[in-house]
N, C-alpha and C positions, 0 to 999 in steps of 0.2 A: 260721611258714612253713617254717624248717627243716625242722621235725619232718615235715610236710605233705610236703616234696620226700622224705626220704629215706624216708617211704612208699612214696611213688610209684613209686622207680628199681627196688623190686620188684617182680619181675614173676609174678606172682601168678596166672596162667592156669589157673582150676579143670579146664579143658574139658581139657586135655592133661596124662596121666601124666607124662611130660619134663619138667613143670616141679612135682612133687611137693612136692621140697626146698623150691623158694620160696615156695609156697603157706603151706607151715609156718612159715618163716621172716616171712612178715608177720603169720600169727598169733602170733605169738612177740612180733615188735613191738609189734603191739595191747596183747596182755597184759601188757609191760613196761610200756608207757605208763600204761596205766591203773593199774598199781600205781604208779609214781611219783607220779600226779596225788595219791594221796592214797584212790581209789577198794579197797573190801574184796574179800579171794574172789577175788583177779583170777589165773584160771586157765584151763590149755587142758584142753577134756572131748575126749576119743575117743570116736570110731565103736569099736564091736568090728569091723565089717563090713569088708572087705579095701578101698583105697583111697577110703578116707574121710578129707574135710578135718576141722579139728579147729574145733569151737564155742570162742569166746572167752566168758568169765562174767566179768564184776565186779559191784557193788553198795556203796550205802552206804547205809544203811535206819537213819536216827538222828533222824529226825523225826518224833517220834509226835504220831499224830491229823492228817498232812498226807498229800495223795496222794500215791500209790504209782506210778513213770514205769518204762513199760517201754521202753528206749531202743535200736533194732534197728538194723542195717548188716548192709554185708559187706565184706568185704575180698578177695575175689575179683575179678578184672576179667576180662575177653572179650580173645580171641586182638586181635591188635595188626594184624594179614593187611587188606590187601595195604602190604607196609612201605613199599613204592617212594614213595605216595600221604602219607609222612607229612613235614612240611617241617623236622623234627626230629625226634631218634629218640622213640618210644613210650616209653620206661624209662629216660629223658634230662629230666626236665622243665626248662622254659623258659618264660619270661617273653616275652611281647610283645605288646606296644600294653593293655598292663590283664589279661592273662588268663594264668591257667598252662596250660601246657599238658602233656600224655601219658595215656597210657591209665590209664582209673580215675580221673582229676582233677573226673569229673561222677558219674561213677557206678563205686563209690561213695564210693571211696575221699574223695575232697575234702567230700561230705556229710555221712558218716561224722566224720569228725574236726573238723567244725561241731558234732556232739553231744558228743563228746571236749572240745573244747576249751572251749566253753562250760562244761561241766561241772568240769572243771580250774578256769578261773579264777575261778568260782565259789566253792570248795574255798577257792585261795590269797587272796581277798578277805574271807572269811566265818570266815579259824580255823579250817579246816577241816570248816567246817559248810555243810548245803547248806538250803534251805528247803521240799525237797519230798524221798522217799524215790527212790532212783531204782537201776534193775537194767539193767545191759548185757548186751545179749544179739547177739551178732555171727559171723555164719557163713564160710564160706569156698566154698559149693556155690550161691548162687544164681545164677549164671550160666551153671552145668552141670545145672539142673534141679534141687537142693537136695535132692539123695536121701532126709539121714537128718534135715534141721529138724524133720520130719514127728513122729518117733518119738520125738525126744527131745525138741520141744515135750509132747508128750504122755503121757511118761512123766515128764515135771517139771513138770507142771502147777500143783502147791502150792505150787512154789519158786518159780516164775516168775509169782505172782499179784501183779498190777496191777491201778490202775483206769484206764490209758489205755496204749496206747503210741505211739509217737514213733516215725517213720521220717521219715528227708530222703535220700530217692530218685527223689523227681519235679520237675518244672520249674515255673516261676513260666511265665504266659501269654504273658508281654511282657517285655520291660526296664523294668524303675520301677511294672511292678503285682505285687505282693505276690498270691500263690496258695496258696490251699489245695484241694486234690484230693479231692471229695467221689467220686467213682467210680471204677474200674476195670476193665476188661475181664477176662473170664478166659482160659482158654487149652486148648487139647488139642490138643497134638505128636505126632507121629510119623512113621511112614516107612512108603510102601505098597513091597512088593515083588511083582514081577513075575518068575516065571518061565517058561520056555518051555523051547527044546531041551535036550538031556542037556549041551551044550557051546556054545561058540560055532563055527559055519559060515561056511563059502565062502559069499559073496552069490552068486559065478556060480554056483557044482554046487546051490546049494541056493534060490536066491530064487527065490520064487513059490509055495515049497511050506513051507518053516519059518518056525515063527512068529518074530515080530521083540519081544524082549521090551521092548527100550526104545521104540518106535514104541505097542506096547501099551501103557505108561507113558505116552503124553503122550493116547493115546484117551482111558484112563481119568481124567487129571487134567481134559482138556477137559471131559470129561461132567458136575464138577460145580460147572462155574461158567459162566454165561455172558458173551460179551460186554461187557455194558453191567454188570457186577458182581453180578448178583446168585445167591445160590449156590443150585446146584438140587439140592442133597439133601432127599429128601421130610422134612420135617414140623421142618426146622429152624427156621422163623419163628414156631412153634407155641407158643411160651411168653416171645417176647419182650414187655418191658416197655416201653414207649415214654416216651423222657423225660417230665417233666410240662408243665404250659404254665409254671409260672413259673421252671423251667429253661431251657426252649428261650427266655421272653422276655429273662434274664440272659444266657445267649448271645449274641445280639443285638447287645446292649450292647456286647459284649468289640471293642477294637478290631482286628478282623478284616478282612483284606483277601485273597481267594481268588485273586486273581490275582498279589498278592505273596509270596503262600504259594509256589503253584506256581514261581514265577520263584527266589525265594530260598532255602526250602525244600527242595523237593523236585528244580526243577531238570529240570521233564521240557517235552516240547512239549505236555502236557494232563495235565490231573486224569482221574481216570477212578474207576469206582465204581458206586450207583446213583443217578441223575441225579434219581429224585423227594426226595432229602436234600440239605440244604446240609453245604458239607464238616465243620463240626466233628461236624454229630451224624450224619455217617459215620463219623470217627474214634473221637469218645466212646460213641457210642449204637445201635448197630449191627453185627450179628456180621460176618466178613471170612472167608477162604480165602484164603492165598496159601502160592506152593510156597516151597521155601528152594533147592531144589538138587536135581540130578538125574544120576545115577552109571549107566554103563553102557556098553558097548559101548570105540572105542577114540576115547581126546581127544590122543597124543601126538603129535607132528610126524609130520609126512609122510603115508602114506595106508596103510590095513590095512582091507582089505573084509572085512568079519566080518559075520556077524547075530550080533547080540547075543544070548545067551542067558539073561543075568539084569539085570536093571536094579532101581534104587530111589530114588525121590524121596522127600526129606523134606516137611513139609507142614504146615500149623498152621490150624486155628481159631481167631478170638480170638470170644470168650462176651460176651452183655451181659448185663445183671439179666433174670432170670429164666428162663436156660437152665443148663443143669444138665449139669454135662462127662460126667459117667459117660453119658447119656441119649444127646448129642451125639454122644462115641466109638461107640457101638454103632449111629448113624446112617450116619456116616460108614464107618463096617466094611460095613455091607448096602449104602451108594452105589458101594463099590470092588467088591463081590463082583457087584452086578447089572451091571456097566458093564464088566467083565472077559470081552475079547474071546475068541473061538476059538483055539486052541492055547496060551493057558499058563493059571499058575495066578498068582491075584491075592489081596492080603490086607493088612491095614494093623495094623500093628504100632502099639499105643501107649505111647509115652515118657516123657511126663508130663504132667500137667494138674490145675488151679487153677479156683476158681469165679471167679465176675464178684461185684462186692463195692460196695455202696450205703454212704453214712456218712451220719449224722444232720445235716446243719449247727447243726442247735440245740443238738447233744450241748455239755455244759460247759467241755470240755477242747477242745472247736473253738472254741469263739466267744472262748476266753482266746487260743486259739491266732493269732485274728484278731488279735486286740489288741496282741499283740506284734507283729506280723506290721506294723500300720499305723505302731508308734510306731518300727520299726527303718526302713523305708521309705516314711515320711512320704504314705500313701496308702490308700486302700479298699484293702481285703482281697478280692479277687476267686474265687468256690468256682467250679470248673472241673471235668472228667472229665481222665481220661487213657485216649488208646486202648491204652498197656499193660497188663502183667498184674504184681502183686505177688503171688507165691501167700501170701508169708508173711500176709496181713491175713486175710484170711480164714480161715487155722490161726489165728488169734488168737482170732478172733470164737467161731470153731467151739469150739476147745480151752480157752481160758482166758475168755472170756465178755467181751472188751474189746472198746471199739473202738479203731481204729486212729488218728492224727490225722497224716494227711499234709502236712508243709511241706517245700515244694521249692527249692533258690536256684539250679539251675541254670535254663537258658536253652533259647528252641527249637532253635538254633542250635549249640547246645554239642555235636554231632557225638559223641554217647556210642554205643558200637560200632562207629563209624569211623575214620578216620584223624583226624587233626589234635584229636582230644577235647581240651575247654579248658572252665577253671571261672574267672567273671569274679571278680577278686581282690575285687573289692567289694564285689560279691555271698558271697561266703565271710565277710568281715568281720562285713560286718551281719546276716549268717547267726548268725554267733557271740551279736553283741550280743542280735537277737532271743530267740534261745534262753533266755539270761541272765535275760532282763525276760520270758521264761513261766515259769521258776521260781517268779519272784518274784510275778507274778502268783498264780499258785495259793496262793501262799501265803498273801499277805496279803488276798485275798477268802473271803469263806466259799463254799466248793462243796459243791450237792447233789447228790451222787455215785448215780449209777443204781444200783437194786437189785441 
């Protein structure tokens, strides 16, 4: 738990140049730790490319004829904003009622060193032996879009061969039901910009006759969604895949309550969305629009009558199986260009984007991964979606021919991107032990490893 805290009090914000130094400085940590642990190779690779965070690598590959683990994180976390809203500082961690708390304690920093530490005391119980081969692979950019994992998955592809890899970056369903994340959504980010006058203008000498770029910003967002959710860019729904039926009836099952959701959750006077879905397989299993934010004109105290002459909202899709981001982005570019009123000029800039990503529940390295998953939490092993996006599984799939095997120990409630972020200390624990008893697992059963 030390080691855990004085991770944390780094503050590690990929998203923001200003905090460059610390970004390195937890890489730096990682790398130390994992060299102490006992782990080989433990070093920082660069970008050549100008403000690039640095890849962390270790490995201990001494196990012949046993699987080969590829074990992923990051060490990045999301700005800490709005600080007011947090009940102890961000890069302060703190203990209370079972939980730690600060930014990065769910995601991912506290997941992350659930694969560290297991791995560690594995090491110091074994003689420094482990029972499976196992390679760390830990970024510092997915939380700012993961510029360069892309390039350098793929120009190290032989180095980085595995038959499975191992991420704990998603949540368990409930408290006390053990999950594994057989889905994920994918993603396409970016930012529509809107121009209009050469400057911004007097609302009096000029309203009624110059265009309004930010009023044109919220036409054009109106136009591709409607009311009740459902998004009206032509031919989006065109290659969705719809759960199966013995998905949606294992859904069912999960103990879900929509209106405790709403009240605890999310906290609004209504759910909202498309109403012919029940809410998880709108979360899980259904593409989405929503804006993040929208720049323009004047927001500072007092009053300044301007028409705005440029504005820009940022804006996201999230993907399910069977849509295809490149396809999607080029959708969404002809919804902003048709719907882009008289006097400016409209266009959607894309940022970055990831596919939507299926896993095998029968794959071998899942169903071991259940097994530990019941004997560390005394329960069924529950396969779940996430409406997030991991791009990295799908470079995995794509680049190096694995699958991916998602175990999660944070919680729904664990506020990851917001204030008060907290990883239940017992959840971390048994996080740890699990891991230990999948090792060991692989080990001593024989696995038939996919071609």
């Amino acid at each position: 738990m030390d080691d855990l805290i004085s991770f944390l009090r780094i503050p590690s914000i990929s998203a923001d140049p200003a905090y460059s130094t610390e970004v390195r400085r937890a890489a730096e940590f990682v790398r130390a730790w994992l060299d102490r642990a006992g782990l080989e190779n433990a070093q920082l690779i660069d970008s050549p490319e100008a403000g690039a965070h640095p890849i962390v690598y270790a490995d201990w590959t001494h196990a012949p004829g046993q699987p080969t683990l590829l074990l992923y994180g990051h060490y990045d976390v999301q700005p800490p904003d709005p600080l007011e809203e947090w009940i102890s500082p961000p890069f302060e961690p703190t203990i209370r009622n079972g939980n730690l708390y600060a930014r990065g304690a769910a995601d991912d920093k506290g997941q992350l060193f659930i694969l560290m530490e297991s791995v560690a005391q594995t090491l110091r119980e074994n003689r420094g032996h482990l029972p499976v081969n196992v390679k760390f692979l830990i970024e510092g950019e997915e939380e700012s879009g993961g510029r360069h994992i892309d390039r350098f998955v793929t120009e190290n592809a032989a180095d980085l061969s595995a038959d499975a890899a191992v991420i704990c970056d998603t949540a368990m369903f409930a408290p006390e039901i053990p999950s594994i994340t057989t889905g994920l959504r994918g993603i396409v980010y970016g930012e529509i910009h809107v121009e209009g006058a050469a400057h911004d203008l007097h609302s009096g000498d000029y309203g009624g006759v110059a265009p309004n770029a930010l009023e044109a910003t919220a036409q054009i967002i109106a136009s591709l969604k409607s009311r009740d959710g459902k998004i009206l860019i032509s031919g989006i729904y065109d290659r969705v895949l719809p759960p199966s039926a013995a998905e949606l009836e294992a859904w069912k099952r999960l103990p879900f309550d929509a209106e405790e959701f709403r009240r605890r959750e999310v906290g609004s006077p209504a759910l909202t969305g498309e109403s012919d879905f029940d809410v998880l397989t709108r979360i899980w299993a259904r593409p989405t629009l929503e804006v993040h934010g929208i720049l323009g004109g004047y927001t500072g105290e007092g009053a300044k009558t301007v028409i705005p002459a440029t504005a820009t909202a940022k804006i996201s899709l999230r993907l399910v199986p069977g849509q295809n981001p490149g396809e999607v982005a080029s959708q969404l570019a002809s919804a902003v260009a048709a719907a882009c009123p008289a006097g400016v000029i409209a266009q959607f800039n894309l940022m970055h984007a990831a596919p939507p990503c299926l896993i095998d529940p029968e794959n071998p390295f899942v169903k071991k991964a259940a097994q530990a998953l019941e004997a560390a939490f005394g329960g069924s092993t529950a396969y779940i979606r996430c409406g997030g996006s991991i791009p990295i599984v799908g470079l995995f799939e794509q680049k190096l021919g694995i699958p991916s095997v998602l175990l999660g120990f944070g919680l729904p409630d664990d506020q990851i991107h917001a204030p008060n972020e907290k990883l239940l200390i017992s959840n971390y624990l048994r996080g740890i032990a699990c891991m230990i008893q999948y090792y060991e697992l692989l080990r001593i059963t024989p696995l038939v490893l996919p071609a």
